[in-house]
SERO-4910 file (N, C-alpha, C, O; in steps of 0.05 Angstrom, whole numbers):
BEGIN
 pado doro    nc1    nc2    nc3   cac1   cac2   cac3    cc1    cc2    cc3    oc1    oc2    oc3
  Unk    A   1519   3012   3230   1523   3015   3202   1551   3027   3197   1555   3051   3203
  Unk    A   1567   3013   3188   1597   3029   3176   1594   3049   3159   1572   3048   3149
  Unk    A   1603   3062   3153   1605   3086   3137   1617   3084   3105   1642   3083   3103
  Unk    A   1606   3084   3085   1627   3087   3060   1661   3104   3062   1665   3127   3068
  Unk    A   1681   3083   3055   1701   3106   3061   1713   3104   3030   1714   3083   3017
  Unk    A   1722   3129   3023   1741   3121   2993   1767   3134   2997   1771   3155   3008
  Unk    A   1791   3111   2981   1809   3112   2982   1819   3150   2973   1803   3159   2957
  Unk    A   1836   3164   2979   1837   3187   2976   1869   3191   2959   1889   3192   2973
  Unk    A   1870   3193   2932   1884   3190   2915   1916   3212   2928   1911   3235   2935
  Unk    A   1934   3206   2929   1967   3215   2938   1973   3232   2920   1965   3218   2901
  Unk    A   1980   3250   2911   2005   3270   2900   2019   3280   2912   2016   3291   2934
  Unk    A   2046   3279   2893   2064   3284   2913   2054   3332   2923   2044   3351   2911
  Unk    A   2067   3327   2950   2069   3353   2966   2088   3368   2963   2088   3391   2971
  Unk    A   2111   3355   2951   2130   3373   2949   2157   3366   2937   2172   3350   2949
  Unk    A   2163   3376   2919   2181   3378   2907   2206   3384   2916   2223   3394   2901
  Unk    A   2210   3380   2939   2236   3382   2953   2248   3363   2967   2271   3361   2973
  Unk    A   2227   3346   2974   2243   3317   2985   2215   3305   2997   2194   3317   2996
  Unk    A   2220   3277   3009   2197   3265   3016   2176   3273   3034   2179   3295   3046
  Unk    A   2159   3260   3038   2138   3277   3062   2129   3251   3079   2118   3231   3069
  Unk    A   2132   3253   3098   2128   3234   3120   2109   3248   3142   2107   3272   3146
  Unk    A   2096   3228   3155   2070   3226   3167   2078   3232   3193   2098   3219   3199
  Unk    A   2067   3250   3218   2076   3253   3241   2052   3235   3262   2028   3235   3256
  Unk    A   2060   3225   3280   2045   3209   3291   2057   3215   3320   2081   3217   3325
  Unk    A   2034   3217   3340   2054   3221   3372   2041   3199   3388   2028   3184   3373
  Unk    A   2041   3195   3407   2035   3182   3434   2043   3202   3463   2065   3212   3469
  Unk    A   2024   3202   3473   2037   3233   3493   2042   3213   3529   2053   3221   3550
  Unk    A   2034   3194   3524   2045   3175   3544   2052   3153   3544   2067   3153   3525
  Unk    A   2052   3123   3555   2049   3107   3552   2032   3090   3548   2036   3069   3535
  Unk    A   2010   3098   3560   1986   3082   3553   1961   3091   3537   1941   3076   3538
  Unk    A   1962   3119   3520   1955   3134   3502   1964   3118   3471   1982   3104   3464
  Unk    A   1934   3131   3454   1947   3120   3424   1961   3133   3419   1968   3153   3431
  Unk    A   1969   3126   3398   1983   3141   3373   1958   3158   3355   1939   3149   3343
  Unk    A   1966   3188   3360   1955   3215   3344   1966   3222   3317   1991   3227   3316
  Unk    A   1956   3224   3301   1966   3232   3273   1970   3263   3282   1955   3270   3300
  Unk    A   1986   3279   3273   1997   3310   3287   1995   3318   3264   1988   3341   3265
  Unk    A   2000   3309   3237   2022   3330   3222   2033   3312   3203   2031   3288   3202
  Unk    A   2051   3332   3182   2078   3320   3166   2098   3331   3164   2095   3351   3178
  Unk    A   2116   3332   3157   2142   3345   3158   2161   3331   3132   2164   3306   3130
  Unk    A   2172   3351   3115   2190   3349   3090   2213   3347   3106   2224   3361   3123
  Unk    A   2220   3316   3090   2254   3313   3097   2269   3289   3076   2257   3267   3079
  Unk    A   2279   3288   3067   2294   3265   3047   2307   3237   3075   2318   3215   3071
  Unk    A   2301   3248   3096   2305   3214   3098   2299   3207   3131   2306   3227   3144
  Unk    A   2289   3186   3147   2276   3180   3173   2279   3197   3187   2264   3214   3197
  Unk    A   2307   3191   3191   2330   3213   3217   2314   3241   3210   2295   3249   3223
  Unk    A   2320   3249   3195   2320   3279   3187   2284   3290   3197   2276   3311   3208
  Unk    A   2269   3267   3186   2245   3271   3189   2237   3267   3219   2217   3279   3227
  Unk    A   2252   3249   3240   2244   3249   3264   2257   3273   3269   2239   3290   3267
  Unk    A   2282   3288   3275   2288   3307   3274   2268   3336   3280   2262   3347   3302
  Unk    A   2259   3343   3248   2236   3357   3247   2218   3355   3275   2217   3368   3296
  Unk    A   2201   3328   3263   2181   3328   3279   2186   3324   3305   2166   3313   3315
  Unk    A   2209   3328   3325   2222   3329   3350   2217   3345   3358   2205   3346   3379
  Unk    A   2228   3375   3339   2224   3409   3345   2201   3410   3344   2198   3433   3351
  Unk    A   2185   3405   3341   2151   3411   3331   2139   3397   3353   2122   3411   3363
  Unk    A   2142   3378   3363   2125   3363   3377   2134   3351   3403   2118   3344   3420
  Unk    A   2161   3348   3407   2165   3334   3425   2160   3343   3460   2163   3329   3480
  Unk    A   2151   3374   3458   2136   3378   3478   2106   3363   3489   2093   3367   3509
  Unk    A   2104   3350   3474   2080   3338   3472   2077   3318   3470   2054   3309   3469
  Unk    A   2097   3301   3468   2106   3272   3461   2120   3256   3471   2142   3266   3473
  Unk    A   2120   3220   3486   2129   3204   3498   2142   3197   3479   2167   3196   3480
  Unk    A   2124   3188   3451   2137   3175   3435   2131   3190   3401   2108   3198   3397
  Unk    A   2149   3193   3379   2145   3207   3357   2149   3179   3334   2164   3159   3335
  Unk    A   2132   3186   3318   2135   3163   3299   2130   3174   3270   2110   3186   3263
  Unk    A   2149   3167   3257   2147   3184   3227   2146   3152   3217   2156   3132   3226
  Unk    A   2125   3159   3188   2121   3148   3162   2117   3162   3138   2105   3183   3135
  Unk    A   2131   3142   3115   2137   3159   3092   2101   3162   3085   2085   3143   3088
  Unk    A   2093   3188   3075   2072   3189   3073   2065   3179   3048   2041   3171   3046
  Unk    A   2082   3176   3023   2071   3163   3000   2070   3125   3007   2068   3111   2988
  Unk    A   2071   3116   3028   2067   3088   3035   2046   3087   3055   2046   3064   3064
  Unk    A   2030   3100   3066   2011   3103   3079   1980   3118   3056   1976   3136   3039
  Unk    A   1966   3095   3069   1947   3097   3053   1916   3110   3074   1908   3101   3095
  Unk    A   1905   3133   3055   1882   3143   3073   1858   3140   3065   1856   3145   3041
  Unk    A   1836   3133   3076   1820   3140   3071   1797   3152   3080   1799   3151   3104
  Unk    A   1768   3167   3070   1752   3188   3082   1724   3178   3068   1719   3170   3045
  Unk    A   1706   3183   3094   1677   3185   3090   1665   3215   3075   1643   3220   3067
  Unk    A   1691   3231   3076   1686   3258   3072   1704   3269   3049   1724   3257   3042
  Unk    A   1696   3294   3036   1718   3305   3009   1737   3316   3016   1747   3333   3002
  Unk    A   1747   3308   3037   1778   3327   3041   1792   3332   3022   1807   3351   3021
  Unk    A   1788   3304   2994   1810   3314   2980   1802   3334   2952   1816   3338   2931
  Unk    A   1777   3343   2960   1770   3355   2940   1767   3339   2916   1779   3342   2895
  Unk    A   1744   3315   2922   1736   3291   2898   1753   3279   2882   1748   3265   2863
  Unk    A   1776   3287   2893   1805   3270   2878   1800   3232   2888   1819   3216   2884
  Unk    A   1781   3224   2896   1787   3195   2903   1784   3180   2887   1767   3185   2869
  Unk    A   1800   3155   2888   1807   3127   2865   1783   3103   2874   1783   3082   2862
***
């Protein structure tokens, strides 16, 4: 049985520049882990960030803009904000 999931409605996080999605891989043949986000106005800047933060821990780091990624939950994480 699949689970109901609902889309979980975006606002922006911050008023200082974009917010991008942290994602790792800690080897090669490991997935990709959602970690985190990190505020930065642009890729570079945002791999950057999430380099100092993570790259102890990481083969590979992969940032996405988080307002283009879409989530969704079986659960209220967003505090019943869903569309």
């Amino acid at each position: 049985m699949t689970a109901d999931r609902t889309r979980v409605t975006d606002e922006p996080r911050s008023a200082t520049g974009r917010e991008w999605e942290v994602f790792v891989r800690a080897d090669a043949d490991a997935p990709l882990k959602h970690v985190g986000s990190v505020t930065a106005g642009t890729a570079d800047t945002a791999h950057e960030h999430a380099s100092s933060l993570f790259d102890w821990v990481a083969r590979s780091i992969w940032v996405c803009p988080a307002d283009e990624t879409q989530r969704y939950t079986t659960g209220g994480v967003d505090g019943g904000r869903s569309a």
